[in-house]
C-alpha positions as CSV (number, residue, x, y, z in Angstrom):
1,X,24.5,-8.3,-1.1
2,X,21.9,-6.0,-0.3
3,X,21.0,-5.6,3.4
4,X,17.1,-4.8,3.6
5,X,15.8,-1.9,6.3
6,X,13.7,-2.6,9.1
7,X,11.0,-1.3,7.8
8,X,11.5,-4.0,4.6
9,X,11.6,-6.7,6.9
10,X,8.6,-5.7,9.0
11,X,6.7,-5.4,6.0
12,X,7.8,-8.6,4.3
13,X,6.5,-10.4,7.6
14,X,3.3,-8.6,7.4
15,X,2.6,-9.6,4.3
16,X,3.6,-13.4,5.1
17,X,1.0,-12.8,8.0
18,X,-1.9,-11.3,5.5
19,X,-1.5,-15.3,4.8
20,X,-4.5,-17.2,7.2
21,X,-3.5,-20.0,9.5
22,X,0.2,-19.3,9.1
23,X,2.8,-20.2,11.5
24,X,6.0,-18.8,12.9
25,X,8.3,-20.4,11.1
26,X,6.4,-20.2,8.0
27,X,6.8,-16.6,7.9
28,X,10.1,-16.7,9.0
29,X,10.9,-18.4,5.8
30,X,8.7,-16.0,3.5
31,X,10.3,-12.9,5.1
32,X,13.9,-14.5,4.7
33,X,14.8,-13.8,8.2
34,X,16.5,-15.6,11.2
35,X,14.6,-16.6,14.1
36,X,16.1,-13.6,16.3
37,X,15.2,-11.1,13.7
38,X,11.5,-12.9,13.5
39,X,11.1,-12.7,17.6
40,X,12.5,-9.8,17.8
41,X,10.1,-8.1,15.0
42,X,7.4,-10.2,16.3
43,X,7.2,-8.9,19.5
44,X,7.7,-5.0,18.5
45,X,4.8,-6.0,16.0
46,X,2.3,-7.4,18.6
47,X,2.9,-4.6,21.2
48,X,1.7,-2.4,18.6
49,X,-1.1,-4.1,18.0
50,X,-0.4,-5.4,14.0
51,X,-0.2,-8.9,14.9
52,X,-1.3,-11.3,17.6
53,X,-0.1,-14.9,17.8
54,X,-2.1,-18.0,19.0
55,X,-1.7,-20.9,20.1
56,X,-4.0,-23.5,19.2
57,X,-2.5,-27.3,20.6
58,X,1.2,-27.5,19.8
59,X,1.2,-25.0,17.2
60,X,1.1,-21.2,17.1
61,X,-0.4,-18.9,14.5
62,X,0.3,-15.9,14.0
63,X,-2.3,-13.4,12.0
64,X,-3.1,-9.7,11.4
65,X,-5.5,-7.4,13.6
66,X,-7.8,-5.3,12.0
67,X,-4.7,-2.6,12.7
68,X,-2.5,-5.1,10.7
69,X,-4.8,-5.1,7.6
70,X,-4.7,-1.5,7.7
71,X,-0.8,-1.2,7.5
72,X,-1.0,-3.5,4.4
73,X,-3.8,-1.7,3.1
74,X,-1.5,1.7,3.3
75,X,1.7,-0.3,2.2
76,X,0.0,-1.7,-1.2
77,X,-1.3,1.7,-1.9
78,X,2.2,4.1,-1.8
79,X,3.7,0.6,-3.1
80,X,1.5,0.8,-6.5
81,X,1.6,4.8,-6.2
82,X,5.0,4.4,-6.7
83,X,5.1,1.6,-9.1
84,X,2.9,4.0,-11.9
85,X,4.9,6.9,-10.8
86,X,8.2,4.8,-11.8
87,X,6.8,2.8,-14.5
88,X,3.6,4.3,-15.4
89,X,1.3,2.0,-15.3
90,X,0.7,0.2,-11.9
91,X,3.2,-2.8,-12.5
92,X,4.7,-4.2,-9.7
93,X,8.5,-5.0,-9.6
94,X,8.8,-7.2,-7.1
């Protein structure tokens, strides 16, 4: 079993986020993380300012900042740099 980085995990749960009107637990099931790992990365996440939750009745959003959409932006370009660099032609892997 392969353990992922932080990193990894921070940006699987950034892309969940990239998803609109997604909640919590959503992500935490796209990302393939527990609920302490999803807090945890959560918070870290909104105190730099790449997501921000909301609460809207009894449920709570979570979405990307404009800082957010930036990081993915970034992410998705080194991630298809990389991809033609190791299979020449822009395919993605994942």
């Amino acid at each position: 079993m392969v353990r992922r980085s932080r990193l990894e995990v921070f940006l699987d749960i950034i892309k969940a986020a990239a998803i609109p009107e997604i909640r919590r637990t959503r992500i935490m099931y796209r990302a393939n993380i527990s609920w302490i790992v999803f807090k945890d990365a959560l918070r870290t996440s909104e105190e730099k300012g790449i997501l921000k939750s909301e609460i809207r009745g009894k449920e709570i959003y979570v979405s990307l900042t404009n800082e957010g959409y930036r990081v993915l932006e970034r992410f998705n370009e080194i991630e298809q740099a990389f991809s033609t660099i190791l299979w020449g032609c822009g395919h993605n892997s994942r």
